[in-house]
VMD Tcl script that draws the C-alpha trace (Angstrom):
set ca {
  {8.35 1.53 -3.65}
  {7.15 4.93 -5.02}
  {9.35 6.57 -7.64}
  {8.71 10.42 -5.64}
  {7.89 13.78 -7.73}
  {11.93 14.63 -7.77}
  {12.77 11.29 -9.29}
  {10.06 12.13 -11.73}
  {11.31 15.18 -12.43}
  {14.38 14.36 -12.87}
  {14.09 11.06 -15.38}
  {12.24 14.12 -17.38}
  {14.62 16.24 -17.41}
  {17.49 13.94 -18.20}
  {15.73 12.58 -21.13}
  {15.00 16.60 -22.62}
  {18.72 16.73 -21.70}
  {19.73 13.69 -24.54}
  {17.38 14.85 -26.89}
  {18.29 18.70 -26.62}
  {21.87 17.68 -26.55}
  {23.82 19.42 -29.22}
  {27.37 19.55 -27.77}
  {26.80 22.11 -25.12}
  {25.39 22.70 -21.74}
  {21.42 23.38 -22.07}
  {19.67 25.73 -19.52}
  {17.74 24.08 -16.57}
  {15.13 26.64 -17.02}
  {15.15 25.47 -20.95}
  {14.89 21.83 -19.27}
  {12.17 22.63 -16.43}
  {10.00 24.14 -19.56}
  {10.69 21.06 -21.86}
  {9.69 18.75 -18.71}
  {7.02 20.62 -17.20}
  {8.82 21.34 -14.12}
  {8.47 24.33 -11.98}
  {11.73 25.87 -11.89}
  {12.50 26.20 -8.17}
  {12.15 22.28 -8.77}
  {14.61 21.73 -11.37}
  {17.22 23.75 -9.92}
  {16.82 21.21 -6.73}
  {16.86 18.30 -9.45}
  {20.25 19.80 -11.06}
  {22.42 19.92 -7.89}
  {20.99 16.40 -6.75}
  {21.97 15.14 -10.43}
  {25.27 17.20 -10.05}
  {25.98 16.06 -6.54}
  {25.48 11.93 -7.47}
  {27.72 12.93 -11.23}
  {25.03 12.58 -13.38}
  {25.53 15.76 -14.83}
  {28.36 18.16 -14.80}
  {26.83 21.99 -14.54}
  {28.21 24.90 -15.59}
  {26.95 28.58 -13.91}
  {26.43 31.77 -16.22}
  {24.70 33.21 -19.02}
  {25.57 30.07 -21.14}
  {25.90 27.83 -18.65}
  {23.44 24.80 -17.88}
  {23.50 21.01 -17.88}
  {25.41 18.65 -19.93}
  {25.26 14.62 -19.32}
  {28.14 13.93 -17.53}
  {28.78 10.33 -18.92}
  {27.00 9.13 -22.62}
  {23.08 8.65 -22.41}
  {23.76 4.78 -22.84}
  {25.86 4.49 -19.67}
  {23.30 6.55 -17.20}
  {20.69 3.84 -16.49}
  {17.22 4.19 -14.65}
  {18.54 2.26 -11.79}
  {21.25 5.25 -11.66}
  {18.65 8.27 -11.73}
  {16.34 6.60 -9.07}
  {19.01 5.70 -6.77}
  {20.64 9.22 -7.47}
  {17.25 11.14 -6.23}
  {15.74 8.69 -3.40}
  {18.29 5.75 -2.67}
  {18.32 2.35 -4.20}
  {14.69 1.33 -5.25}
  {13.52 -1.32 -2.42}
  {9.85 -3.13 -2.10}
  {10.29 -3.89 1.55}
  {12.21 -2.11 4.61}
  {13.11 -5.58 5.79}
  {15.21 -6.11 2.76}
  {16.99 -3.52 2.55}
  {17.72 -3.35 6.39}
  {17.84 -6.67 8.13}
  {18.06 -5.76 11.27}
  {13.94 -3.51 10.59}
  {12.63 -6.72 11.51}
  {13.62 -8.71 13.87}
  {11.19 -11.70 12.30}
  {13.89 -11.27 9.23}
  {16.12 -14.79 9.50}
  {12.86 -16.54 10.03}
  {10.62 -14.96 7.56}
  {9.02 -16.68 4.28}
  {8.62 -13.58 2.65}
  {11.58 -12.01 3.46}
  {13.38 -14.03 0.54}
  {10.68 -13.28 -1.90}
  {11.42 -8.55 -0.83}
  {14.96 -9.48 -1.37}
  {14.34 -11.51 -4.98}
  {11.72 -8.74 -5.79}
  {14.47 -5.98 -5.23}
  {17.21 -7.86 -7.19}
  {14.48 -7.63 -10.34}
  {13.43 -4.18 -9.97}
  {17.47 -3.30 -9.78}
  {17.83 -5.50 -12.43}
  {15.12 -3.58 -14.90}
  {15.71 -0.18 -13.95}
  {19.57 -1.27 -14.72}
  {18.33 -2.46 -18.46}
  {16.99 1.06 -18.91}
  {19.00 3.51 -20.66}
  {18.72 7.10 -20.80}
  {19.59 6.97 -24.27}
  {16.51 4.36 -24.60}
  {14.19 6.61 -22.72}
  {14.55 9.37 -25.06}
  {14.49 7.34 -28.03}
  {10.77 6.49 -26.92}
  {7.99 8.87 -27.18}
  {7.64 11.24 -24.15}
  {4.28 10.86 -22.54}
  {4.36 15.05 -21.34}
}
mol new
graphics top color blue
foreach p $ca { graphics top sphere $p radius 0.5 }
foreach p [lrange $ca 0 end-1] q [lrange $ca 1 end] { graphics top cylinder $p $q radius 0.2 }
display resetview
């Protein structure tokens, strides 16, 4: 698996969004600069992030972002899956019927165990983690 230039993006974005939280919505074009997005990018990133209720978005002069849930409830595992589907090693384990080698495999168990940790760790993650750490910009 490749975490993709959106999901990056976005993971950015969302943790500018925590720490530039102060009660009300911030600008995606405040967020793309914070970030290091291009802007055409971000506003891509906002509807995905609006469309999977990440965020909740509001349009106009003062309008913006705001986290739609608290930073310690949005979880890598939820931003990832939001922008490019649950993370998966393997085709065959996310799909058993890619393969049709699959019920007799010995490394099909071991893409299937490997997916349940990755889920797992991204899951640990917190937003509210992330932005507690020191951005690498």
């Amino acid at each position: 698996m490749q975490i993709t230039r959106k999901t990056d993006y976005a993971i950015r974005m969302l943790v500018h969004l925590t720490i530039e939280d102060k009660g009300g919505p911030v600008s995606v074009r405040r967020l793309a600069e914070l970030g290091d997005v291009p802007y055409s990018f971000a506003r891509a990133v906002q509807r995905d992030l609006g469309s999977a209720g990440l965020v909740n978005t509001t349009r106009g002069a003062r309008g913006g972002m705001r986290l739609a849930r608290a930073a310690e409830d949005i979880s890598l595992l939820d931003i990832v899956t939001a922008m490019q589907g649950a993370p998966s090693l393997s085709m065959c384990a996310t799909d058993p019927e890619w393969c049709h080698r699959s019920p007799g495999c010995k490394v099909h168990p071991i893409w299937i165990e490997a997916n349940e940790y990755l889920s797992t760790y991204f899951g640990s993650v917190t937003l509210a983690g992330l932005a507690a750490e020191t951005l690498c910009d």
